[in-house]
C-alpha positions as CSV (number, residue, x, y, z in Angstrom):
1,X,8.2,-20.7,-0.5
2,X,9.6,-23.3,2.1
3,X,7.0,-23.6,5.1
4,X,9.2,-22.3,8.4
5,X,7.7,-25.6,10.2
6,X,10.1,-28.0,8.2
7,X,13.2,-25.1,8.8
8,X,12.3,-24.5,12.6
9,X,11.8,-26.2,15.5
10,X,9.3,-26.7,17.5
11,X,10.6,-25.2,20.2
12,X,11.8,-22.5,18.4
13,X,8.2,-21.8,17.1
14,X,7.0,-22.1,20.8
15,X,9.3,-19.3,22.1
16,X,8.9,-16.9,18.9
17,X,5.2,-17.2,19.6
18,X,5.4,-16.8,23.2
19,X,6.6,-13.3,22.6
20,X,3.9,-11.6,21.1
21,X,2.1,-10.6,23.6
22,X,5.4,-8.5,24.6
23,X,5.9,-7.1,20.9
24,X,2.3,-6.2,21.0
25,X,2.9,-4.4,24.1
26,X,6.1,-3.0,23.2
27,X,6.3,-3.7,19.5
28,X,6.5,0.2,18.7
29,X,9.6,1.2,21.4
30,X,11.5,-1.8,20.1
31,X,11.6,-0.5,16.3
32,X,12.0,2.7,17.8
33,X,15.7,1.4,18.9
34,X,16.3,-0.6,16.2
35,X,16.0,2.4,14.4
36,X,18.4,4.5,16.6
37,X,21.2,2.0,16.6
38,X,21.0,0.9,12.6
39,X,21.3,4.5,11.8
40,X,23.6,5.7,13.9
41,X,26.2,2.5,12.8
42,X,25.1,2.4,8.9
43,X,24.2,6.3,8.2
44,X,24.8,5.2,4.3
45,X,21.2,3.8,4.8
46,X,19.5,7.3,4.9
47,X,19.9,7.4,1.6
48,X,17.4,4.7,1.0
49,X,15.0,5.0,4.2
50,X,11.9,8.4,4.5
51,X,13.4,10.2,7.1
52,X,9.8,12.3,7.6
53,X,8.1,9.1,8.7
54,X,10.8,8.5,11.1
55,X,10.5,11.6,12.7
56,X,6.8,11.2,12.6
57,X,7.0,7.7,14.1
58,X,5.0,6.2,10.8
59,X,7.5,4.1,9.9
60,X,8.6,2.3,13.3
61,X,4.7,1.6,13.7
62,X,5.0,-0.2,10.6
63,X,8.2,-1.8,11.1
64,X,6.5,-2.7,14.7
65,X,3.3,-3.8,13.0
66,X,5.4,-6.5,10.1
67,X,7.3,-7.9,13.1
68,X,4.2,-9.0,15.1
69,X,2.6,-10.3,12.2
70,X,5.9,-12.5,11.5
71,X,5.9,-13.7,14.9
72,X,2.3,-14.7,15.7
73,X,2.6,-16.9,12.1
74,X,5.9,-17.9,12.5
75,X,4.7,-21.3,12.1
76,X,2.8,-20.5,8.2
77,X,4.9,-17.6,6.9
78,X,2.2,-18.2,4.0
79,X,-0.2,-16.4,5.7
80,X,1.5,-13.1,5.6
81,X,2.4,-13.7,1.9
82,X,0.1,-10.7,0.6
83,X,2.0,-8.7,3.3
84,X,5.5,-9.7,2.5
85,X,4.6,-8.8,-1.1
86,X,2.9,-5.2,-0.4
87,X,6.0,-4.6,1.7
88,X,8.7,-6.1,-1.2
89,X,6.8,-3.9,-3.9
90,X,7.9,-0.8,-1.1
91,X,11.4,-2.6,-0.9
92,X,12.0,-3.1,-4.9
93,X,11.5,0.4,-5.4
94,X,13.4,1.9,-3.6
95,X,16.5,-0.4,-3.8
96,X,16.1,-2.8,-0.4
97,X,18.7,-5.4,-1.6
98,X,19.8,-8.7,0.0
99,X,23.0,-7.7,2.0
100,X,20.6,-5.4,3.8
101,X,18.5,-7.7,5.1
102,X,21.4,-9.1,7.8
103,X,22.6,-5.5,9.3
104,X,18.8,-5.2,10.1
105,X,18.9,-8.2,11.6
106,X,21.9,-7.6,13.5
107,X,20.2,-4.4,15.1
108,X,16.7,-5.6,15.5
109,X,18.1,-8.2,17.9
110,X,20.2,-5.7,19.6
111,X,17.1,-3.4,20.2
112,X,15.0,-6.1,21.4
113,X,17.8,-7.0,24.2
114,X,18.0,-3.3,25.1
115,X,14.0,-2.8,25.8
116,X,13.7,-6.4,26.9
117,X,16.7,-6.0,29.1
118,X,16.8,-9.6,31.3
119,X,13.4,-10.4,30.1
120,X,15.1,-11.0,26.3
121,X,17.1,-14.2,27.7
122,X,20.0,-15.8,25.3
123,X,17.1,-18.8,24.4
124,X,14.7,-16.1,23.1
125,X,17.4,-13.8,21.3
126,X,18.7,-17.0,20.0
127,X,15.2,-18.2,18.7
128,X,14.7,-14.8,17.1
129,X,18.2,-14.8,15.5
130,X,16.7,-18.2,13.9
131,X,13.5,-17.0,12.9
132,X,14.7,-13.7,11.8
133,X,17.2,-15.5,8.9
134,X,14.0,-17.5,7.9
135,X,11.7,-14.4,7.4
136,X,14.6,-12.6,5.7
137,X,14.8,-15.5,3.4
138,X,10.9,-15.0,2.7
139,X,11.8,-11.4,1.8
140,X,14.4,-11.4,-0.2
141,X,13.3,-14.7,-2.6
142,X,9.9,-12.5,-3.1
143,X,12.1,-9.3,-3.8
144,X,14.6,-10.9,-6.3
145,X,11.3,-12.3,-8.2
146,X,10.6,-8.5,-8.6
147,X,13.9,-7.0,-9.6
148,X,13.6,-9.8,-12.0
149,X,10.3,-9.1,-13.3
150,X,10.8,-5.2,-13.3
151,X,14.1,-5.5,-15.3
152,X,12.7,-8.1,-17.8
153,X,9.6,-6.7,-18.7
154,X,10.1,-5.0,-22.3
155,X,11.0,-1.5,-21.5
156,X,12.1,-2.5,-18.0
157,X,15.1,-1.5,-16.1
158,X,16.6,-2.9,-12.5
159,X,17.4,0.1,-10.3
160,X,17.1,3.5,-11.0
161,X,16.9,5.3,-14.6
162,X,17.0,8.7,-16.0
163,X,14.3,10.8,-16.7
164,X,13.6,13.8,-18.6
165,X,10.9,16.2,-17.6
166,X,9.0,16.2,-21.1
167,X,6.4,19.3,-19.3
168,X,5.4,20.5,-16.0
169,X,1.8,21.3,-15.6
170,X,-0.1,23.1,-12.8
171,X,-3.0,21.2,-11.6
172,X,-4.3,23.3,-8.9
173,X,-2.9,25.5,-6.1
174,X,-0.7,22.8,-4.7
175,X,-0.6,20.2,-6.7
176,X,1.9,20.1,-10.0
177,X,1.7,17.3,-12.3
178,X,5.3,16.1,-14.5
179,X,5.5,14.4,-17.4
180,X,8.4,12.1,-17.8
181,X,10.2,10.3,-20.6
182,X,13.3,8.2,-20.4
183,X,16.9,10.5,-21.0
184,X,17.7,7.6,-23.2
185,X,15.1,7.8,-25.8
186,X,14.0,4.4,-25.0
187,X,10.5,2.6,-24.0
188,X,8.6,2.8,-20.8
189,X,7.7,-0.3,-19.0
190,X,3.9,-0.9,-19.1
191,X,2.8,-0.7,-15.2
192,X,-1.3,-1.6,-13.5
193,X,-3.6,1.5,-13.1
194,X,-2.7,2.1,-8.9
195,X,0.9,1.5,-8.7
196,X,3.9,4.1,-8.1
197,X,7.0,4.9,-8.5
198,X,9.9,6.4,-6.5
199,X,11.4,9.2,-7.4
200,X,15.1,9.9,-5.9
201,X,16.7,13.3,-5.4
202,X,19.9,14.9,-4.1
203,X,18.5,18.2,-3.0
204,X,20.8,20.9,-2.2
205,X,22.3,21.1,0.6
206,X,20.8,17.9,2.0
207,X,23.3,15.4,3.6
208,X,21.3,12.4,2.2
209,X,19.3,11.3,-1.1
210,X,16.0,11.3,-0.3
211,X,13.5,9.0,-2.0
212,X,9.7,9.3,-2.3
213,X,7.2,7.3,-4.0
214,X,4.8,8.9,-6.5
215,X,1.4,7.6,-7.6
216,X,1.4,7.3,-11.5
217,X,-1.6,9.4,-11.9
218,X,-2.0,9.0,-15.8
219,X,-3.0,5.6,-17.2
220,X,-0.4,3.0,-18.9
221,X,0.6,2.7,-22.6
222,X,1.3,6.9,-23.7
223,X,4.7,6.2,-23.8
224,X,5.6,9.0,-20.5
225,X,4.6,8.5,-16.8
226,X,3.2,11.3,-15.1
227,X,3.4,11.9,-11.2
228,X,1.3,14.5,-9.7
229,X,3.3,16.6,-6.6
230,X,1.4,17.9,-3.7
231,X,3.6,20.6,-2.5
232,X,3.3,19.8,1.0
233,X,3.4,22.8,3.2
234,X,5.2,23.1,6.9
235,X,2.4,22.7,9.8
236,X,2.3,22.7,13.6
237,X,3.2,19.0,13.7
238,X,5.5,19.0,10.6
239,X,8.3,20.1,8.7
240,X,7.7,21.3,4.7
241,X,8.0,18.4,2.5
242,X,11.5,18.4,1.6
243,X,11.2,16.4,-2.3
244,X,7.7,17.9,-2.8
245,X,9.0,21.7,-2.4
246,X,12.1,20.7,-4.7
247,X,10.1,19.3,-7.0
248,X,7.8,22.7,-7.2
249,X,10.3,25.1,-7.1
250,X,13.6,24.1,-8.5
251,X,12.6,21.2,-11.1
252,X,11.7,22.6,-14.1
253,X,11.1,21.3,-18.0
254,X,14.4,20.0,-19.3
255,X,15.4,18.5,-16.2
256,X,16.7,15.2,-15.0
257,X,15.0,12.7,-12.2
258,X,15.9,9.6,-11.7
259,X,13.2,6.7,-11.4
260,X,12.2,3.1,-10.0
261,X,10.1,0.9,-12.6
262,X,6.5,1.3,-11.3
263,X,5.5,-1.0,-8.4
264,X,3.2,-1.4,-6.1
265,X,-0.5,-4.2,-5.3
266,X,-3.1,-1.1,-4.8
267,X,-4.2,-2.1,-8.7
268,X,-7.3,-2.1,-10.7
269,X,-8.5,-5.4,-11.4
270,X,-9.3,-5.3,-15.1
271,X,-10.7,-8.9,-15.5
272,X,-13.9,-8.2,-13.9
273,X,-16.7,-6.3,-15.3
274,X,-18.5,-5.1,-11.9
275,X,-19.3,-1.6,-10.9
276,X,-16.1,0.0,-10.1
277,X,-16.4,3.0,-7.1
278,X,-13.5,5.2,-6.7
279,X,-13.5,7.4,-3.7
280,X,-10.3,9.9,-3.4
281,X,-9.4,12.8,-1.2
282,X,-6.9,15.5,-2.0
283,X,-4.2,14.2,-3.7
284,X,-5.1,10.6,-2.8
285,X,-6.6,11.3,-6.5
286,X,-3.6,10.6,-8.3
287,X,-3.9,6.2,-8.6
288,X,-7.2,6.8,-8.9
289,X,-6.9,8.9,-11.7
290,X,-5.1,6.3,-13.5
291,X,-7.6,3.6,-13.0
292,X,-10.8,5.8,-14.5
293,X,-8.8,6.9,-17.2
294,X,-7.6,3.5,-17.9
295,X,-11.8,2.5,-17.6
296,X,-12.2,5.1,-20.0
297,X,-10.1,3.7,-22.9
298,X,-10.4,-0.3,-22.0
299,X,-13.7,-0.8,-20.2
300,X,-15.5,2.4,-21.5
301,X,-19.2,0.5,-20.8
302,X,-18.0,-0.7,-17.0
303,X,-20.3,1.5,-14.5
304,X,-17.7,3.6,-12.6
305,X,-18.3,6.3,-9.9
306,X,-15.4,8.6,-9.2
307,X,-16.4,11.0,-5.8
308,X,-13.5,13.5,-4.9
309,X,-13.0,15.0,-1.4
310,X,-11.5,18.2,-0.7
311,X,-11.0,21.4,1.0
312,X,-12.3,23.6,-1.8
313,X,-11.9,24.1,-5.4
314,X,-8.7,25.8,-5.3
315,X,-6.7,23.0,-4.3
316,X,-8.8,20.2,-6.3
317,X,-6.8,19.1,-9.1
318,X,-8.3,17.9,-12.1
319,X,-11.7,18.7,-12.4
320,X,-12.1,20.2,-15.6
321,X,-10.2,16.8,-17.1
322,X,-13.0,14.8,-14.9
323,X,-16.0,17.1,-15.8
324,X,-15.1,16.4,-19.6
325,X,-14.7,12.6,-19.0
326,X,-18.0,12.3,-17.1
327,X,-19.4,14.3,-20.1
328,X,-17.9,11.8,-22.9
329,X,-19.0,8.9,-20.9
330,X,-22.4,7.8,-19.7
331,X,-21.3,4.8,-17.7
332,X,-19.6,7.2,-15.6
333,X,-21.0,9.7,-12.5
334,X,-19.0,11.8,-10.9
335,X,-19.7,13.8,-7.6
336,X,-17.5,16.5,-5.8
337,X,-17.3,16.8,-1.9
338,X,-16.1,20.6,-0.5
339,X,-15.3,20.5,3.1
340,X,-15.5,24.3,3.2
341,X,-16.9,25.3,-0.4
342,X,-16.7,28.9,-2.0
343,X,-19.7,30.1,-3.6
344,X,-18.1,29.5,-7.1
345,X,-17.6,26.1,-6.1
346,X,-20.7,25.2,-5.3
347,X,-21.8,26.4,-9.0
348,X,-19.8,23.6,-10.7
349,X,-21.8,21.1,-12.3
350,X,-20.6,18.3,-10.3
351,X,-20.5,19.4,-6.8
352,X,-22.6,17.2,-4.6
353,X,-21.8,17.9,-1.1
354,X,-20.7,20.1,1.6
355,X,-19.2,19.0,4.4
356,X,-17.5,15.2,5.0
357,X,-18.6,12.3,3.4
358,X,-20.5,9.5,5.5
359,X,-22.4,6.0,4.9
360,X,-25.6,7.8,4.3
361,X,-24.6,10.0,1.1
362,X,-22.4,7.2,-0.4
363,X,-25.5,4.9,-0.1
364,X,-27.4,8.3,-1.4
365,X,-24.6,8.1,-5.0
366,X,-23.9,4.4,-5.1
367,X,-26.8,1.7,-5.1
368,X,-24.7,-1.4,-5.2
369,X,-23.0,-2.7,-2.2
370,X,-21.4,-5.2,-4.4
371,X,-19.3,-3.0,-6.6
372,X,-15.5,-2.9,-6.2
373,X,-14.5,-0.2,-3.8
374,X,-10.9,1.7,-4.4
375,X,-10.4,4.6,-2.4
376,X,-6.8,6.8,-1.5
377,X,-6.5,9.8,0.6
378,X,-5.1,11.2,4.0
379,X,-5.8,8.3,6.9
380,X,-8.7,10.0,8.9
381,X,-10.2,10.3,5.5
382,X,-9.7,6.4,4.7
383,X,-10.3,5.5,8.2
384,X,-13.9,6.9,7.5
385,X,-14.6,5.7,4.1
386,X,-13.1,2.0,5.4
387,X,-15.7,2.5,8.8
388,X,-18.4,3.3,6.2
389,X,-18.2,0.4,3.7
390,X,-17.2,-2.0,6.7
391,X,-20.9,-0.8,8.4
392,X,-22.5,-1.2,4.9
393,X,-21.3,-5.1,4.6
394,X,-19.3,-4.4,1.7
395,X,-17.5,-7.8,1.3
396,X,-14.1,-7.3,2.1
397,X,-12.7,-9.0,-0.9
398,X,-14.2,-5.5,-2.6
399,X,-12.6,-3.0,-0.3
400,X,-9.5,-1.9,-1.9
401,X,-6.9,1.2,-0.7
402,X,-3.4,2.4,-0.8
403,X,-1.4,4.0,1.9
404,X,0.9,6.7,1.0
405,X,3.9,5.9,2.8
406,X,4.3,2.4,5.6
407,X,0.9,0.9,5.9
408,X,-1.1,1.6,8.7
409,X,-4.2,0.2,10.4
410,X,-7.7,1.4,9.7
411,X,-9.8,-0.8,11.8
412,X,-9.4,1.2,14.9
């Protein structure tokens, strides 16, 4: 990657940087706009983009969140690399090419001129219009890497590719797992225990293909991938889950989906041989899922503890294929968490705890600080697990999770 110090000048650096303390104050409203204007000139782009974490402001914060990080290292885009690449894995999958990368541009500037208003003068718009072309560059040389990495791998494709549902399995009361192999009778990329896929659907009566990216929750090298579906319910803050209820009710064996190669950094690091902790809460199960099962058949002797969050046993998916693989292997203890559990539930042979989990009954399960941490689930749930490790001095070069959906923050 070129350093932006030899493409940038100085003072171009100076007044990029001397913004963020005004995207940090007004980051969010800016992406907001940008937003606004780049839909309502380039609708077409609604076919790529999550409208849900639009409307639920998820994915401005992010947006908001990737700009301030640009700006304050505007002088060592290296720094952000890890971040460019988590977002370009996000990107490759769901078909963020190159000539998209100068109509955001084009709107990012206008929206930072309309919040701004006079305080967004034609030297700072001008220094952003630099700086923008120069992080866009960073983007899209890491994203064409990818497309070329996902189409050459054997069994790899660029874009989107068929898929057949092989079988459609009920996992618990909301969450339905699909096994898919490719319409064309050919191989399946190999993919790293953690990483995703999206998934992209014209649903009846929908204006818009809508997209959504699905943990593989099986582990590599059976020759299908399987996803596993929360059917996510309307609430008092959200709509139902437009691809989720499709996917449950209309999608049946036999039928077609189209799919991304797998992507995505939330991986298992299979090179080391330390204790391996996996912490998941409802369906945040589903990469974690892969990475014991891929423990199971490549690294059978590794210590490995798999805890499991959730409401109850009714929606807790894949316990009886957990309870048999803690049976068939010693290296690995596994422990259930019921937030509100039935009596039945607290007869299984696994259950562990009532209530939330905390610092004190992790320490109470896991005796080594050092171990690799992985852990998925709904953000408060993260938020608490990430508080808990960060309080136990768990190094943070062990503390590994996955958002579902734009990345958020869980230090706060």
């Amino acid at each position: 990657m070129s350093t932006t110090k030899t493409l940038l000048s100085k003072k171009t650096i100076e007044i990029i940087q001397s913004t963020v303390p005004v995207l940090e104050q007004f980051g969010e409203q800016i992406t907001k706009r940008f937003y606004q204007l780049m839909f309502s000139n380039h609708p077409e782009l609604l076919n790529i983009f999550n409208h849900a974490h639009q409307k639920q402001g998820r994915q401005p914060k992010a947006l908001a969140a990737s700009v301030y990080a640009a700006a304050k290292h505007i002088d060592n885009l290296e720094a952000i690399l890890p971040f460019v690449k988590q977002i370009g894995h996000k990107h490759r999958s769901l078909g963020v090419k190159k000539e998209h990368y100068p109509i955001v541009g084009k709107y990012l500037l206008l929206a930072i001129k309309d919040v701004l208003g006079d305080a967004a003068t034609d030297e700072v718009i001008e220094a952003w219009r630099e700086a923008y072309g120069v992080i866009a560059d960073v983007f899209i040389q890491v994203e064409e890497e990818m497309y070329r990495e996902a189409e050459g791998k054997a069994g790899g494709w660029k874009d989107f590719r068929r898929f057949t549902v092989q079988k459609k399995v009920k996992e618990s009361d909301v969450i339905t797992s699909f096994y898919l192999v490719p319409e064309d009778g050919g191989a399946v990329s190999d993919f790293l225990p953690g990483q995703y896929v999206s998934v992209k659907v014209n649903v009846p009566g929908e204006t818009y293909t809508h997209i959504r990216q699905y943990s593989l929750s099986d582990a590599p090298g059976k020759g299908y991938y399987r996803i596993s579906v929360k059917k996510e319910a309307a609430t008092d803050t959200q709509p139902a889950g437009i691809v989720s209820n499709y996917l449950h009710d209309h999608i049946q064996e036999g039928d077609v989906l189209e799919l991304s190669a797998p992507a995505g950094d939330f991986t298992l690091d299979m090179t080391k041989e330390t204790p391996v902790v996996l912490i998941s809460g409802g369906i945040g199960i589903t990469p974690l899922l892969s990475m014991v099962n891929t423990l199971a058949m490549n690294q059978p002797q590794r210590k490995v503890t798999f805890i499991h969050a959730a409401i109850n046993g009714s929606v807790h998916a894949f316990d009886s294929h957990m309870t048999h693989l803690a049976k068939e292997h010693e290296s690995l203890s596994y422990y259930i968490c019921y937030q509100s559990p039935s009596e039945m539930d607290r007869q299984k042979p696994h259950f562990a705890k009532e209530g939330l989990i905390n610092l004190e009954w992790i320490q109470s399960v896991v005796q080594d600080p050092q171990a690799d941490f992985y852990f998925c689930g709904p953000v408060p749930f993260m938020k608490t697990v990430y508080h808990a490790l960060k309080e136990w001095e768990v190094a943070k070069e062990n503390i590994h999770y996955e958002f579902f959906g734009p990345a958020g923050d869980l230090t706060k």
